[in-house]
VMD Tcl script that builds the backbone (N, CA, C; Angstrom):
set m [mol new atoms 294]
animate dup $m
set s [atomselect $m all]
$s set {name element resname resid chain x y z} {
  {N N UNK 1 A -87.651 56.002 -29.342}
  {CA C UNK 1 A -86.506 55.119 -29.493}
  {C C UNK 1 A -86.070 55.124 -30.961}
  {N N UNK 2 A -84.933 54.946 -31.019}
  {CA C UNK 2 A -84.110 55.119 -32.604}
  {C C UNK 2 A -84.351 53.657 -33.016}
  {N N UNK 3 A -84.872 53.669 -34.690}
  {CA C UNK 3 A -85.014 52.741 -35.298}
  {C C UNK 3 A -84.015 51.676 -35.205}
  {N N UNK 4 A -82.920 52.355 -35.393}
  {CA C UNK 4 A -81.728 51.126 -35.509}
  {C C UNK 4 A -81.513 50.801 -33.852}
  {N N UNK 5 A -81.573 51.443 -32.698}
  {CA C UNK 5 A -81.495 50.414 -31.263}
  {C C UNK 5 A -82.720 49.302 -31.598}
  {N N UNK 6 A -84.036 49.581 -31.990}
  {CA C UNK 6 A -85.052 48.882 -32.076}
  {C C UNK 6 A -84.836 47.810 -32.535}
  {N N UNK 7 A -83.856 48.012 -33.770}
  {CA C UNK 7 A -83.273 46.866 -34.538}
  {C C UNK 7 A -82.273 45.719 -33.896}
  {N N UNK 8 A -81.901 46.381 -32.828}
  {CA C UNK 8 A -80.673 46.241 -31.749}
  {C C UNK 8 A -81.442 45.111 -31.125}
  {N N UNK 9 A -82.679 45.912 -30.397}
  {CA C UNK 9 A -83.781 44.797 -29.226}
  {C C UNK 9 A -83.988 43.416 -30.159}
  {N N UNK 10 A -84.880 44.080 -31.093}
  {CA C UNK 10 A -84.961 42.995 -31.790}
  {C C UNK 10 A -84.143 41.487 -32.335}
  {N N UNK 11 A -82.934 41.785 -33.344}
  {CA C UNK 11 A -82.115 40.621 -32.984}
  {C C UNK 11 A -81.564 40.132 -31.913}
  {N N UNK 12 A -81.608 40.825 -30.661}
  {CA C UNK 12 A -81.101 40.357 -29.659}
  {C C UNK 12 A -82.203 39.413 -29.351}
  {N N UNK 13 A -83.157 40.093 -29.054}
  {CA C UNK 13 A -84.635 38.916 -29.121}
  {C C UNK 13 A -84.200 37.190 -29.502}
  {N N UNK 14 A -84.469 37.412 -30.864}
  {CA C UNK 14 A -84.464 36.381 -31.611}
  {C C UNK 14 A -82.612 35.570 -31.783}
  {N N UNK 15 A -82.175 36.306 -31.422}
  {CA C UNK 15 A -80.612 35.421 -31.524}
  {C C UNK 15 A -80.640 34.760 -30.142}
  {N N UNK 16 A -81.028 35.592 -28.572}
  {CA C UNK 16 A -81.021 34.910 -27.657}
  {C C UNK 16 A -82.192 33.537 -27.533}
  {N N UNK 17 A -83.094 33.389 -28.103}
  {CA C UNK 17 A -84.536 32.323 -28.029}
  {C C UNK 17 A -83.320 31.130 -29.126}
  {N N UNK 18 A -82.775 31.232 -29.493}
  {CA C UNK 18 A -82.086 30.036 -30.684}
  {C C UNK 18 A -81.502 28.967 -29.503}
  {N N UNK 19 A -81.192 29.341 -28.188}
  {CA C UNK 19 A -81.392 28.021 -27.334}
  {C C UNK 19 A -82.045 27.449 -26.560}
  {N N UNK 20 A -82.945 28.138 -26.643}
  {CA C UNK 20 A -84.375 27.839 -25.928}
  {C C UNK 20 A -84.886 26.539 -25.879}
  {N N UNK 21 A -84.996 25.919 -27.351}
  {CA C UNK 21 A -85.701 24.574 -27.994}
  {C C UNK 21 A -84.792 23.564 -27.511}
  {N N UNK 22 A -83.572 23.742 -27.448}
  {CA C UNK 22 A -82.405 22.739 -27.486}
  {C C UNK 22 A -81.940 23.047 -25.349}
  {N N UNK 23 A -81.967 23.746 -25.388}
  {CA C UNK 23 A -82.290 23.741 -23.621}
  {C C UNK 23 A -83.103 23.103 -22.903}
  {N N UNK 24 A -84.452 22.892 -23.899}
  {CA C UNK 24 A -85.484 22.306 -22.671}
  {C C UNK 24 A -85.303 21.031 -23.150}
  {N N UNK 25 A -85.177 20.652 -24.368}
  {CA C UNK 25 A -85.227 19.246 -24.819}
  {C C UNK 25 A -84.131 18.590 -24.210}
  {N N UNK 26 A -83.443 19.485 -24.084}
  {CA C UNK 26 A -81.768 18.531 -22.926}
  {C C UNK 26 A -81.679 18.288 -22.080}
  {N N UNK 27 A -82.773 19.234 -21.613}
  {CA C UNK 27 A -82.848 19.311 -20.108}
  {C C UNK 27 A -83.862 18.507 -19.486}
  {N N UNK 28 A -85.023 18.350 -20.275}
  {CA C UNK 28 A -86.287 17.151 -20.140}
  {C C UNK 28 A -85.615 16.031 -20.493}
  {N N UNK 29 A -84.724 15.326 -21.802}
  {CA C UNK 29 A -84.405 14.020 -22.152}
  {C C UNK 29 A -83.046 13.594 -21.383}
  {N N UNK 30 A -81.941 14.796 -20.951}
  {CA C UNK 30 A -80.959 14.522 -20.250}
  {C C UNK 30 A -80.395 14.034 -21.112}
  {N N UNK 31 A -80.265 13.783 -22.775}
  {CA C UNK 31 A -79.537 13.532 -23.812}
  {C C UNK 31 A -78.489 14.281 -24.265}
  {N N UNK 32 A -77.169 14.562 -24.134}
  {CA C UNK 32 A -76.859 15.201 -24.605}
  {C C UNK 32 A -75.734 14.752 -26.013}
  {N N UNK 33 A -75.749 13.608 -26.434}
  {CA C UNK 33 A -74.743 12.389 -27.386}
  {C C UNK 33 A -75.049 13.159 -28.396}
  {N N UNK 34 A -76.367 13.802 -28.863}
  {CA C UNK 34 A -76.150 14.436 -30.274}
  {C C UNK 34 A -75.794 16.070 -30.619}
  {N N UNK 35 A -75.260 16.418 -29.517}
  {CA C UNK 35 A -74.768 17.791 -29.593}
  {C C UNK 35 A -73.310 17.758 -29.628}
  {N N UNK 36 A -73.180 18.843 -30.240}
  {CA C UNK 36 A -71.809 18.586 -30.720}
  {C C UNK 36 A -70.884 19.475 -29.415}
  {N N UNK 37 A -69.937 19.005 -28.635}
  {CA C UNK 37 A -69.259 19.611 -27.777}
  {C C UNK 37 A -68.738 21.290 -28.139}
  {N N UNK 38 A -67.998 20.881 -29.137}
  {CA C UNK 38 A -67.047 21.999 -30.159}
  {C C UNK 38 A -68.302 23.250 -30.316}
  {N N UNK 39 A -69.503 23.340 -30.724}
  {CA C UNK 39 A -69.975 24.362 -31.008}
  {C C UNK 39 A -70.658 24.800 -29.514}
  {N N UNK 40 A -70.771 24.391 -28.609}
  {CA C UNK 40 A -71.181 24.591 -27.502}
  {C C UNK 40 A -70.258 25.759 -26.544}
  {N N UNK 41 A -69.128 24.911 -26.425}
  {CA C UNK 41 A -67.650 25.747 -26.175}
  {C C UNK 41 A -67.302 26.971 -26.836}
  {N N UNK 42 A -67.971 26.996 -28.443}
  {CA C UNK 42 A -67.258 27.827 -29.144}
  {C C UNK 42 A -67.885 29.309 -28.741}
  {N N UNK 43 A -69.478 29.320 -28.630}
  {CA C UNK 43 A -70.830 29.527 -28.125}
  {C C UNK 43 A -70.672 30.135 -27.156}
  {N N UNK 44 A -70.209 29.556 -25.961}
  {CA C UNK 44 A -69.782 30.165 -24.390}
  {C C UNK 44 A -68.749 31.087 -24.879}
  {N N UNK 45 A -67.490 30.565 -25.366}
  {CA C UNK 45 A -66.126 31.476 -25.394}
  {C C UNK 45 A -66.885 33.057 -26.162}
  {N N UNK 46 A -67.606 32.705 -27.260}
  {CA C UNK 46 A -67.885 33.939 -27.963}
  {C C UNK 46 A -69.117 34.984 -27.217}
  {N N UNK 47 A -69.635 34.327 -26.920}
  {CA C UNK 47 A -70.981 34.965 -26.450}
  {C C UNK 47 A -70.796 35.700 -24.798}
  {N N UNK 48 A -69.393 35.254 -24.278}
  {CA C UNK 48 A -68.347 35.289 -22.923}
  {C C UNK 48 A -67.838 37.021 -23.699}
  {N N UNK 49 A -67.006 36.616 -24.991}
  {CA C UNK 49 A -66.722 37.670 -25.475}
  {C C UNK 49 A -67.296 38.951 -25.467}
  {N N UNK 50 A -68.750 38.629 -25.938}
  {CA C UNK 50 A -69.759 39.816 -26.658}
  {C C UNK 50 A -69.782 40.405 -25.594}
  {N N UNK 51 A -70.239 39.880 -23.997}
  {CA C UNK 51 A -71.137 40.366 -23.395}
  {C C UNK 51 A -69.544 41.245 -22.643}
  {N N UNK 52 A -68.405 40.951 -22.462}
  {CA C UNK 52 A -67.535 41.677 -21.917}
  {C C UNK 52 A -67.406 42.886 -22.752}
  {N N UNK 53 A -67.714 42.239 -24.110}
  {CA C UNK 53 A -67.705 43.912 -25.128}
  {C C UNK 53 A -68.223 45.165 -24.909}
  {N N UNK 54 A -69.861 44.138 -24.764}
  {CA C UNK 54 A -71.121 44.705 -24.862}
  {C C UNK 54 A -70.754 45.571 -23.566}
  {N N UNK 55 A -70.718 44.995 -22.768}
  {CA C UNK 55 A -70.755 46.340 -21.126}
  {C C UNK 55 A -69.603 46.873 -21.398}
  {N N UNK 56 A -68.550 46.618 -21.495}
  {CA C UNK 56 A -67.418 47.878 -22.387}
  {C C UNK 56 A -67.744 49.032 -22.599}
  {N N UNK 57 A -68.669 48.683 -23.720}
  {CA C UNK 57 A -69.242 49.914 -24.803}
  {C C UNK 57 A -70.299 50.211 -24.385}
  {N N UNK 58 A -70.840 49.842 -23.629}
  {CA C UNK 58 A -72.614 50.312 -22.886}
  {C C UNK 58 A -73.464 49.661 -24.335}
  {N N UNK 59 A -73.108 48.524 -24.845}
  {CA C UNK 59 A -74.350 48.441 -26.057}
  {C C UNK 59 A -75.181 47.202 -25.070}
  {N N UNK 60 A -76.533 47.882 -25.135}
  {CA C UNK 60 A -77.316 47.226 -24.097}
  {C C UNK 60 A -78.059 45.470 -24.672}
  {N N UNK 61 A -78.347 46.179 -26.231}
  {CA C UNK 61 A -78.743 44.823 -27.075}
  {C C UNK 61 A -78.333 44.215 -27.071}
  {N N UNK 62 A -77.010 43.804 -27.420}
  {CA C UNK 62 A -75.813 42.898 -27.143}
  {C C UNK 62 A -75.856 42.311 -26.270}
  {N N UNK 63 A -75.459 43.126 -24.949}
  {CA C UNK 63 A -75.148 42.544 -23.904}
  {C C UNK 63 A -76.321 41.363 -23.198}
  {N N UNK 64 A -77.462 42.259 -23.791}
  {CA C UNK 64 A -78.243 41.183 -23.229}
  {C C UNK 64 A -78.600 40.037 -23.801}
  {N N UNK 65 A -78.337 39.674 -25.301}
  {CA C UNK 65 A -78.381 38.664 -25.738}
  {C C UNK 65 A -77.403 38.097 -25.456}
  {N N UNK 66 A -76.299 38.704 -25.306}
  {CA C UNK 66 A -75.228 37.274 -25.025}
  {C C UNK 66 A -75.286 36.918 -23.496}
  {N N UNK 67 A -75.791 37.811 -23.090}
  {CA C UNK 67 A -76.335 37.064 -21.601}
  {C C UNK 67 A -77.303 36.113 -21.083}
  {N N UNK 68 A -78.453 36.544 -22.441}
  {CA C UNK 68 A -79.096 35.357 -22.687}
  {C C UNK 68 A -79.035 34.250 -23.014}
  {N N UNK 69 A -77.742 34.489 -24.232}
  {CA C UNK 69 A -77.681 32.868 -24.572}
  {C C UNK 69 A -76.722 32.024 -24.066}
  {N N UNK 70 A -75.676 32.895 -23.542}
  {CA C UNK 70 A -74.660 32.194 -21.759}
  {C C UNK 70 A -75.921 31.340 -20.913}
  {N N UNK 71 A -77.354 31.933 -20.222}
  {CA C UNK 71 A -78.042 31.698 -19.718}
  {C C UNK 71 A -78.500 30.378 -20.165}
  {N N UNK 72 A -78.789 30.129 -21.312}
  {CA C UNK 72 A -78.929 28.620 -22.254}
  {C C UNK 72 A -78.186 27.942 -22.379}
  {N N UNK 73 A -77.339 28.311 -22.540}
  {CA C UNK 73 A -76.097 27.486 -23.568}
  {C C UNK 73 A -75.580 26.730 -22.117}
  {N N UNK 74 A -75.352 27.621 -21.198}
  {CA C UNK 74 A -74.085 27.305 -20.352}
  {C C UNK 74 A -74.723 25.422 -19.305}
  {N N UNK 75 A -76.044 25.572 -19.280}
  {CA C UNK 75 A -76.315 24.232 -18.858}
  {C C UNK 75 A -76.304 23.244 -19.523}
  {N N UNK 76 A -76.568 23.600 -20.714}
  {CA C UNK 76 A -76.348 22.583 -21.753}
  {C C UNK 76 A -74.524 22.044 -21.748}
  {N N UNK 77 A -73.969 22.754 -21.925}
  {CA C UNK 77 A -72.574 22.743 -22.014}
  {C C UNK 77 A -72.084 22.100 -20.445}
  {N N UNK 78 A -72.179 21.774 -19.503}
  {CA C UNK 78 A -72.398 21.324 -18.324}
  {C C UNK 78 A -73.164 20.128 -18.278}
  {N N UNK 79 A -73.693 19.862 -18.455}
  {CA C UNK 79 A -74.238 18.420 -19.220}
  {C C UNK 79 A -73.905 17.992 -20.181}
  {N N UNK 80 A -73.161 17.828 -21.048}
  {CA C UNK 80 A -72.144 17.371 -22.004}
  {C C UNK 80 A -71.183 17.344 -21.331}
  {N N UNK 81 A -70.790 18.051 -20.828}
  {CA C UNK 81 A -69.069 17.623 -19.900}
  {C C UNK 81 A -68.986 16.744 -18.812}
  {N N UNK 82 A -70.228 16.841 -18.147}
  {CA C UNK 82 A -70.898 15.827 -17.302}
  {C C UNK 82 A -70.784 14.464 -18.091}
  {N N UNK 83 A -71.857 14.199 -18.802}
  {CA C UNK 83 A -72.057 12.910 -19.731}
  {C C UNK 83 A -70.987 12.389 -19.749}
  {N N UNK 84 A -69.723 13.464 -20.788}
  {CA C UNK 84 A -68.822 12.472 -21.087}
  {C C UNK 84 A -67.761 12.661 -20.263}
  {N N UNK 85 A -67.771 12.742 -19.129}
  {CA C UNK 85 A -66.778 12.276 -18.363}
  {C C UNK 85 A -67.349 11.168 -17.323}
  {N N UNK 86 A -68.651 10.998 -16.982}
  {CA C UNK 86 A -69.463 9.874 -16.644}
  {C C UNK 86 A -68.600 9.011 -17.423}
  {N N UNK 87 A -69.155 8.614 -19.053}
  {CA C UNK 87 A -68.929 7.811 -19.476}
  {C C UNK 87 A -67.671 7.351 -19.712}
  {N N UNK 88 A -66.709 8.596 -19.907}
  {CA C UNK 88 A -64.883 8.304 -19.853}
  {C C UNK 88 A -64.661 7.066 -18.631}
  {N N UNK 89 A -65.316 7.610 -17.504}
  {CA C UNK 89 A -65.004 6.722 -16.133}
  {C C UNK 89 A -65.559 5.587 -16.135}
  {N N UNK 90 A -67.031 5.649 -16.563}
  {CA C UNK 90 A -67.259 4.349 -16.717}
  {C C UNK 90 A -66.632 3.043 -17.660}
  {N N UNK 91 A -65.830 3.673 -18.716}
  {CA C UNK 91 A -65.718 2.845 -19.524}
  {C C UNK 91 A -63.638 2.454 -19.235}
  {N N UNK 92 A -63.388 3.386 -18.334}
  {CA C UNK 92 A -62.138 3.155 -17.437}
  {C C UNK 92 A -62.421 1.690 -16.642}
  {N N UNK 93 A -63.360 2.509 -15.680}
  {CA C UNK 93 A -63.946 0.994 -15.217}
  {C C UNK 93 A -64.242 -0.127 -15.307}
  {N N UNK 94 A -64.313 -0.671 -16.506}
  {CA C UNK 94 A -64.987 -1.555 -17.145}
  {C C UNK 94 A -63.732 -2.250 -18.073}
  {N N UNK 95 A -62.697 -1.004 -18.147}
  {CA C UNK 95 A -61.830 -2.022 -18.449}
  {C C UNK 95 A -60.631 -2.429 -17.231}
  {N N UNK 96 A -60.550 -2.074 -16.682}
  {CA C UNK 96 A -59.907 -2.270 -15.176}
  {C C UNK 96 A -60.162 -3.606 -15.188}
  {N N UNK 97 A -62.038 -3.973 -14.775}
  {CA C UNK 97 A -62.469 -5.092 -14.362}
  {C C UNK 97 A -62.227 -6.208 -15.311}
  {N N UNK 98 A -62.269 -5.713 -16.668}
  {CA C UNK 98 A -61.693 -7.507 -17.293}
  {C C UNK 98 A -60.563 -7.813 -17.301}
}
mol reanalyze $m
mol bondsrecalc $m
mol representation Tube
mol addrep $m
């Protein structure tokens, strides 16, 4: 294998595991108030990007990290949109009733 694909596996490795920590902790506490919406979205749209690139061009590293981190990201991001539209309604509700 050519040094530089190796190099390829490799950051793909380690760029896809960066939602790993923040996946399970969201997903065990069901918290999602301290994540920021905006970089989540930004995250999907780009990483949506790569991986349409990535199979484009046959670059396999790529593709699979941004498939990986779609794989993370995207529940997280689904639980934030969840949350706050829960809470949009609830707080509709609540003013209805007074």
């Amino acid at each position: 294998m050519d040094s530089i694909i190796l190099i390829g596996y490799i950051a793909s490795f380690f760029c896809s595991i960066t939602f790993v920590p923040q996946a399970i902790k969201t997903l065990k506490s069901r918290q999602t108030d301290d994540i920021a919406l905006n970089m989540l979205l930004f995250s999907f749209i780009g990483n949506s990007c790569w991986l349409i690139h990535a199979i484009s061009l046959g670059i396999t590293p790529l593709a699979l990290s941004a498939s990986m981190i779609l794989t993370f990201n995207t529940p997280i991001l689904i639980m934030k949109l969840s949350h706050m539209y829960k809470k949009r309604f609830t707080q509709i509700e609540l003013q209805v009733k007074a």
